[in-house]
TIPA-616047 format. One record per residue (C-alpha): residue in three letters; x negated, y negated, z negated; residue number from 1. Coordinates in Angstrom, 2 decimals, padded with zeros to 5 digits. Example, Ala and Ser with C-alpha at 12.3 -4.5 7.8 and 13.67 -1.06 7.14 Angstrom:
REM TIPA-616047
<atom><code>ALA</code><px>-012.30</px><py>004.50</py><pz>-007.80</pz><pos>1</pos></atom>
<atom><code>SER</code><px>-013.67</px><py>001.06</py><pz>-007.14</pz><pos>2</pos></atom>
//
This chain:
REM TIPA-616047
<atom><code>UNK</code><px>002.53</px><py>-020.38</py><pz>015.92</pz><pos>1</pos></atom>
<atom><code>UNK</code><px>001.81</px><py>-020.49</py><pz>012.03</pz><pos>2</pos></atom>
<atom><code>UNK</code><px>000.03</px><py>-017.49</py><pz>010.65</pz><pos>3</pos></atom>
<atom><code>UNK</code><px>-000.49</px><py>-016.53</py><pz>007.54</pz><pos>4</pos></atom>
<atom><code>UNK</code><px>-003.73</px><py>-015.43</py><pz>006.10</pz><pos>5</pos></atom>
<atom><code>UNK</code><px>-002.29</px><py>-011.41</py><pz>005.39</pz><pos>6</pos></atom>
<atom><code>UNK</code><px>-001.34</px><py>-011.33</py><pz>008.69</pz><pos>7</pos></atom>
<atom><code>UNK</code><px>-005.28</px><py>-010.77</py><pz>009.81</pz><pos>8</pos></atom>
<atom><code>UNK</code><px>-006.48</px><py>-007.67</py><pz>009.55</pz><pos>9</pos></atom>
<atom><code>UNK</code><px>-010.21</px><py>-007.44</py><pz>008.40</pz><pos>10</pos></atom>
<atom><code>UNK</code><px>-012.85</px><py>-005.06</py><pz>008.84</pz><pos>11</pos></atom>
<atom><code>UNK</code><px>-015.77</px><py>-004.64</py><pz>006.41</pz><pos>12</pos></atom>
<atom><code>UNK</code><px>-018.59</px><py>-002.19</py><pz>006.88</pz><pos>13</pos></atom>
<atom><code>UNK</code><px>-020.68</px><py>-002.06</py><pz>003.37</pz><pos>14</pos></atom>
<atom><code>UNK</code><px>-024.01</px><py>000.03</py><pz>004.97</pz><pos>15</pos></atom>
<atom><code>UNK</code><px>-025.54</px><py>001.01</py><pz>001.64</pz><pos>16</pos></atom>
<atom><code>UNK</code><px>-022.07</px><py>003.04</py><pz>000.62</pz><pos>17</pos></atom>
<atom><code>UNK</code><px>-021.44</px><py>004.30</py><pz>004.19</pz><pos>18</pos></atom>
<atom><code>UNK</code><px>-017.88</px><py>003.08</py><pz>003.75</pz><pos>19</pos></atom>
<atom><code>UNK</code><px>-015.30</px><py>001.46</py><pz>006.30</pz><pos>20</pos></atom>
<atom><code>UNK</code><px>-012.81</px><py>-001.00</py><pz>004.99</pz><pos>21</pos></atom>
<atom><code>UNK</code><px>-009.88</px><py>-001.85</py><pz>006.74</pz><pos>22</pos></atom>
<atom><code>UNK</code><px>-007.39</px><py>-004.70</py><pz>004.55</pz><pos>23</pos></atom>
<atom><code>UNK</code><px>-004.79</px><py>-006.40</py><pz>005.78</pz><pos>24</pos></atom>
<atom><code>UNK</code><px>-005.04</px><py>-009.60</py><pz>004.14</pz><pos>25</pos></atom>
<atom><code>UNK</code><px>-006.31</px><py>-009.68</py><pz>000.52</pz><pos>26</pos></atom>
<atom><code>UNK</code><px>-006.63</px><py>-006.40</py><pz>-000.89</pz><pos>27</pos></atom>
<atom><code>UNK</code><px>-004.31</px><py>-006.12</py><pz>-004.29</pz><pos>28</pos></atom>
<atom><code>UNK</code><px>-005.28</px><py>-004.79</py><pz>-007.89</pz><pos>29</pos></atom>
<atom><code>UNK</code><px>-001.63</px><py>-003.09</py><pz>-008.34</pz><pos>30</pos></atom>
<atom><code>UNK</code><px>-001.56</px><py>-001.54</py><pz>-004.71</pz><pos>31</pos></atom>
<atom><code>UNK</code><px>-001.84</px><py>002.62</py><pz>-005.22</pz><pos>32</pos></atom>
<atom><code>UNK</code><px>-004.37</px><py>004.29</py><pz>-003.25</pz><pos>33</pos></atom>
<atom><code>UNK</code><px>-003.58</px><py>007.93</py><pz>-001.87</pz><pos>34</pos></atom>
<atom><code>UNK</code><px>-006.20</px><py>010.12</py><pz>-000.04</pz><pos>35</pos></atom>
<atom><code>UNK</code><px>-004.35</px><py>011.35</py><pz>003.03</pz><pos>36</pos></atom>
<atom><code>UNK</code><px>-007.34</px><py>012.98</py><pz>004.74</pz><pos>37</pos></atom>
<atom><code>UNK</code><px>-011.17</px><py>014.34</py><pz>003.76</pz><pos>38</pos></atom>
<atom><code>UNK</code><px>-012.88</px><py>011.20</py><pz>002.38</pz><pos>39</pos></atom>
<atom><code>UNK</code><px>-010.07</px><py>008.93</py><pz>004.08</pz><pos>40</pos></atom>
<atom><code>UNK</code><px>-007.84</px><py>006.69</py><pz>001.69</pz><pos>41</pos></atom>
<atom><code>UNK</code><px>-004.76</px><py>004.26</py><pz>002.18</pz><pos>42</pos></atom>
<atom><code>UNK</code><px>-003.80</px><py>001.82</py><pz>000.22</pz><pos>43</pos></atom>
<atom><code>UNK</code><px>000.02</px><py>000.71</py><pz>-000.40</pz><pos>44</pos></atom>
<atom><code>UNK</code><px>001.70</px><py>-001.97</py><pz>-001.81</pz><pos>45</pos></atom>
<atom><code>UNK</code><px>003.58</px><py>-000.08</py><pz>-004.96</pz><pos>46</pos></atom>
<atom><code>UNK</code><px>007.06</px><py>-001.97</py><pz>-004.61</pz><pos>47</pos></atom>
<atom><code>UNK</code><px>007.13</px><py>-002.12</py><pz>-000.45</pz><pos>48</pos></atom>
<atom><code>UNK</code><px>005.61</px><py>001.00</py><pz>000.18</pz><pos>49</pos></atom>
<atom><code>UNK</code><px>003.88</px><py>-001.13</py><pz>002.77</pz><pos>50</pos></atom>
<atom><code>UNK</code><px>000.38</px><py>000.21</py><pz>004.06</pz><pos>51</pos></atom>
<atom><code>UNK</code><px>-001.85</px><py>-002.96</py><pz>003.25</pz><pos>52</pos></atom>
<atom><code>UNK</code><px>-005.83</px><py>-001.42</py><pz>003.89</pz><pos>53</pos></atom>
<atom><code>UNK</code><px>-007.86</px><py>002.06</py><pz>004.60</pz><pos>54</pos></atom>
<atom><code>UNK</code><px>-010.60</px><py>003.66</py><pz>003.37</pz><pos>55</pos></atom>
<atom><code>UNK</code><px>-012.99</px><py>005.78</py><pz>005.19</pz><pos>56</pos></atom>
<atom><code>UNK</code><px>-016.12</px><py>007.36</py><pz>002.69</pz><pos>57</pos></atom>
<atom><code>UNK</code><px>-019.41</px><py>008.37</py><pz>004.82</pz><pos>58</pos></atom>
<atom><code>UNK</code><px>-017.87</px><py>006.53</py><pz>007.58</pz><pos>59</pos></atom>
<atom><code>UNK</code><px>-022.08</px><py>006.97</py><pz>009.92</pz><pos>60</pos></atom>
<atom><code>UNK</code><px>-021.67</px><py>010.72</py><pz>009.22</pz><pos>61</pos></atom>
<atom><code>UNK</code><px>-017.98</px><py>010.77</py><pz>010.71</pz><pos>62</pos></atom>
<atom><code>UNK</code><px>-018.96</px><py>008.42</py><pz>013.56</pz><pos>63</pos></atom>
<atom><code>UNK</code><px>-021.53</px><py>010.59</py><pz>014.67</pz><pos>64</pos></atom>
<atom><code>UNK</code><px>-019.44</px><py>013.58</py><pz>014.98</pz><pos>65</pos></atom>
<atom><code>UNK</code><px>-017.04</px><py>011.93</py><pz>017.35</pz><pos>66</pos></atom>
<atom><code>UNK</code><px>-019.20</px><py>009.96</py><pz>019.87</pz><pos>67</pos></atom>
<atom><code>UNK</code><px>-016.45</px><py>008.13</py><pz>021.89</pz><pos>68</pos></atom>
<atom><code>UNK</code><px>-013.83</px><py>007.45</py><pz>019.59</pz><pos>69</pos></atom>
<atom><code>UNK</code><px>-012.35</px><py>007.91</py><pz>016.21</pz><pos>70</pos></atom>
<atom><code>UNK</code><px>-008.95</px><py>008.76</py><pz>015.43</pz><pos>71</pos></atom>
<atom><code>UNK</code><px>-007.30</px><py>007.44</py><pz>012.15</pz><pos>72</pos></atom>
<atom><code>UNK</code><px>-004.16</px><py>008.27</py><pz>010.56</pz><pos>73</pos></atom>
<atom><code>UNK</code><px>-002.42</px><py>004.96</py><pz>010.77</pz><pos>74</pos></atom>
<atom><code>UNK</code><px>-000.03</px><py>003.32</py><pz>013.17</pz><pos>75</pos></atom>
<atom><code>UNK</code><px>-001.29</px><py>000.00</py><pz>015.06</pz><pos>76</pos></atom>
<atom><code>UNK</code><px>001.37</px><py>-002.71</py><pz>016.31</pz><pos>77</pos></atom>
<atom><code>UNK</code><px>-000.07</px><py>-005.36</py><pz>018.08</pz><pos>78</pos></atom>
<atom><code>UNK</code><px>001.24</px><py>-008.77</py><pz>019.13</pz><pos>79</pos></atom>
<atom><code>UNK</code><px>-000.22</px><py>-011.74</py><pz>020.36</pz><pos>80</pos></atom>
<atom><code>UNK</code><px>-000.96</px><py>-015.08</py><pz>018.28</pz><pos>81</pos></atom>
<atom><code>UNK</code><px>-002.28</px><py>-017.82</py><pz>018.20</pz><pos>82</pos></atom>
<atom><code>UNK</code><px>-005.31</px><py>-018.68</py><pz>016.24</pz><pos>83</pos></atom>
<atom><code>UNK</code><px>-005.97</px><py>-022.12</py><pz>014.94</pz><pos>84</pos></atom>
//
């Protein structure tokens, strides 16, 4: 199975802004960014509509206050692939 590279999703934890990035593939210049919670931003491809990465601001400080899990506003599908 061929896979392209926006088909990964990547994680990116920057420690000295406390934020969380989430991007499916290559995050985009013209995507539009919309804060849909406290300190917790999407961002969408303008002509798809198409949620392409999230955002989460003092991501230790929310971490702490759930110890188990967190819960974010998105929807996950997952399928199996295979990786070269």
């Amino acid at each position: 199975m061929n896979m392209k590279k926006n088909n990964y999703l990547n994680l990116f934890y920057d420690s000295e802004a406390d934020v969380l990035y989430f991007s499916k593939g290559k995050p985009s210049a013209d995507d539009i960014s919309d804060e849909v919670a406290d300190e917790v931003v999407i961002r969408r491809n303008p002509h798809t509509s198409e949620i392409t990465g999230l955002t989460i601001l003092n991501f230790s400080r929310k971490s702490k206050d759930v110890p188990e899990s967190i819960k974010l506003p998105v929807e996950v599908y997952f399928k199996q692939a295979a990786f070269i």
